[in-house]
N, C-alpha and C positions, 0 to 999 in steps of 0.2 A: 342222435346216434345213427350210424350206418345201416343200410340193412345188414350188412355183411355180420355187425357186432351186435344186432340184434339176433340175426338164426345162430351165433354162435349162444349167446346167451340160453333161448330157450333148446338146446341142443346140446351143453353140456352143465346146466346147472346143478343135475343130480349125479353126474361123474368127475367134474373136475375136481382137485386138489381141494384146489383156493373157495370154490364154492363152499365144498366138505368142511372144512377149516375153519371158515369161517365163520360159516352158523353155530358149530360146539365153543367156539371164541364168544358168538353171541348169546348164546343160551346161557354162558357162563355170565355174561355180563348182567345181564336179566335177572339171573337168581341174585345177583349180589346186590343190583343198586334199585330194583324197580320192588316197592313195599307191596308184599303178597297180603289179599284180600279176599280170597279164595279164588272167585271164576274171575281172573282180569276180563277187563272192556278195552279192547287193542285195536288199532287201526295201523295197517300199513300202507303209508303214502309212497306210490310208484310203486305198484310189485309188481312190473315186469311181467314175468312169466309164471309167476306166482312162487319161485323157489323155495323162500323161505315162508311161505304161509303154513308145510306140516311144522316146521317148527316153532312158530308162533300160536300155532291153536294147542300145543301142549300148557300153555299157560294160563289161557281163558278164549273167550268169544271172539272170533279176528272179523273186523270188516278189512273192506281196501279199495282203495283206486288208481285205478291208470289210464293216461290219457290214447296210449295207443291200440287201434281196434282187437289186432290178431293175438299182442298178448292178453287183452283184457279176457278175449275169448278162452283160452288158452287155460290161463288161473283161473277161470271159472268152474272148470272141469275138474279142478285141482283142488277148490272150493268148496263143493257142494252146491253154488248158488250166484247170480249173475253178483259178477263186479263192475261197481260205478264206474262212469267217468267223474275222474278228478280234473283238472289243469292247475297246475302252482304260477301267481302265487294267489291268483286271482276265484277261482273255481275249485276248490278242495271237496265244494260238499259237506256232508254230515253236519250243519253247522246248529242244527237242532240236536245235536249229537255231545256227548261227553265220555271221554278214554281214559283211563287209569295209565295205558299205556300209545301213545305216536309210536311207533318205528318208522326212521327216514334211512334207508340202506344202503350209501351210494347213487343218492339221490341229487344233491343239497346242488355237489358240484357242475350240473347240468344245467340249473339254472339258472337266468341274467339275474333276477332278483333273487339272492340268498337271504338277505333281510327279512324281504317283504313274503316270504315262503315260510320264515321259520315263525314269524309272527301271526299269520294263520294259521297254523297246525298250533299254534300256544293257544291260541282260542276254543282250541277241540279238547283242551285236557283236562279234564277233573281238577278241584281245589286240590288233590295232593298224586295228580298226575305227573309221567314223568318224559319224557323225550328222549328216545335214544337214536340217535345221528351216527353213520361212519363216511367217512371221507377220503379221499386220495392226500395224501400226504406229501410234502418235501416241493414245493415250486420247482426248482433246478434239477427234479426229474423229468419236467415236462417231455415228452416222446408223443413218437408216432400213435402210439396206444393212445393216447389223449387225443387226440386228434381223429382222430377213429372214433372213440367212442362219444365224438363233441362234447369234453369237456369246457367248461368256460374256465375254471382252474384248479389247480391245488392248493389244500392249506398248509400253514401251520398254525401250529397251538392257538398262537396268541390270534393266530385272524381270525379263527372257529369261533374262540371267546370272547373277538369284539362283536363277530356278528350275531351272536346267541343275546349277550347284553343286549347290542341294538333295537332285539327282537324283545326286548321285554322279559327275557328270559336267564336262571341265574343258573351256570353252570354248574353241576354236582360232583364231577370227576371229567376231566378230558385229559387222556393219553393218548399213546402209541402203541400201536400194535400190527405182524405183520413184522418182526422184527430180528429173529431169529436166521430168518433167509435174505432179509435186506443185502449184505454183500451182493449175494449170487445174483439177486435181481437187479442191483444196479451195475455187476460187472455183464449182464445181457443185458441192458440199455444200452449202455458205453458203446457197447460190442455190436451193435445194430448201427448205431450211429456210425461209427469209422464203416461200415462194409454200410451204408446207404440202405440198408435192408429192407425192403417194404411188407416182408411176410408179417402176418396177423402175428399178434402174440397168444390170440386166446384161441390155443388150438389144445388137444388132449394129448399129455404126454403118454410115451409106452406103461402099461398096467403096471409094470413092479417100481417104478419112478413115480408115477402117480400116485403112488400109496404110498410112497414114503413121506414125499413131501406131504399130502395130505395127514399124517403124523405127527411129523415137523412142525407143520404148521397149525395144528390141534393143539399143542401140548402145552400153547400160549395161553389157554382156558383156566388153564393151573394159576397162572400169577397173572392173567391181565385185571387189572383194577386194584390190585393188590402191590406189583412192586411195579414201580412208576418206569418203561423202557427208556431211554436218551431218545431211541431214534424206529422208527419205520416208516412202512411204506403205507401205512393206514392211519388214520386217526380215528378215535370213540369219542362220544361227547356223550354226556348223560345230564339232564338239565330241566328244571323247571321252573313257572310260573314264579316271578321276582313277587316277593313278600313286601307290600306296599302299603 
């Protein structure tokens, strides 16, 4: 990733839309498909800047790792208490360790080995642990955004679900989601692309747009995992250890 989409990230993870959005989309997913056992045992692999770590310790105990220095520093503060270095797919750590819950958050697609990444972290998870993955969606979005944020690529369904197989691992529920605003976002793709545009995309819209969308795109919490989308710009995977 850039720096540029790195200071973006820890600079508006707690104001953007899609950041906002996103986590109540995920907390929603968590109550529904990850088996509560009172204090889950959670590990976030890559947490960045730690964004999503307040919303993961509403669930139970959160560890986490990240390979790069400033944010690792960063989440710690965020934390309570220093975070590891990880590296995927070779270095994760913990591996005296066992999770009820992995969360991989916009992770997966960074990586050259997606196989060899999700099969470590399957190694981290309790006999009835579970995995929750989100991914960039649709290949024939690829954009400058991708590029920016060195993506290696986007999925769809079926490539998520042969790489999760691959990995040993049995998918429990994989949709879309992210799906409500897809038009709008792939007609500002499009729209970038004819006018050559090099401006960032992950910049903070004006406050009363920003809150709308951030609504907008909350309100997917309601039905995702529940009524199956056609199409977005994300994908969920929820998946564990193949019963062998």
């Amino acid at each position: 990733m850039e720096a540029v989409a790195y200071t973006a990230l820890k600079t508006l993870q707690d104001r953007h839309w899609w950041f906002d959005g996103r986590r109540q989309i995920l907390s929603a997913l968590i109550r529904r498909f990850i088996p509560h056992r009172g204090d889950l045992k959670i590990l976030e692999a890559g947490c960045g800047y730690g964004g999503n770590l307040p919303m993961l310790a509403q669930f139970g105990t959160v560890d986490c790792f990240e390979f790069d220095n400033s944010a690792r520093e960063y989440a710690a503060g965020l934390l309570g208490r220093p975070v590891a270095y990880g590296h995927l797919p070779d270095q994760p750590g913990f591996e005296d360790r066992q999770f009820d819950l992995v969360a991989m958050l916009d992770v997966l697609e960074h990586i050259d080995d997606d196989v060899g990444s999700l099969k470590s972290l399957g190694g981290l998870l309790s006999q009835s642990g579970r995995i929750l993955i989100t991914v960039p969606a649709m290949p024939w979005l690829w954009s400058k955004h991708d590029e920016v944020h060195h993506h290696k690529r986007r999925y769809t369904k079926r490539s998520l679900n042969r790489a999760l197989r691959a990995a040993g691992l049995e998918p429990v529920r994989i949709g879309y989601f992210n799906s409500i605003l897809f038009p709008l976002a792939v007609a500002q793709r499009f729209a970038q692309k004819i006018r050559n545009s090099q401006s960032p995309v992950d910049e903070l819209p004006p406050r009363p747009l920003n809150s709308v969308l951030a609504k907008v795109f909350a309100f997917e919490r309601k039905i995702v995992g529940k009524i199956p989308m056609p199409i977005g710009l994300s994908l969920f995977a929820i998946a564990e250890l193949t019963d062998e």
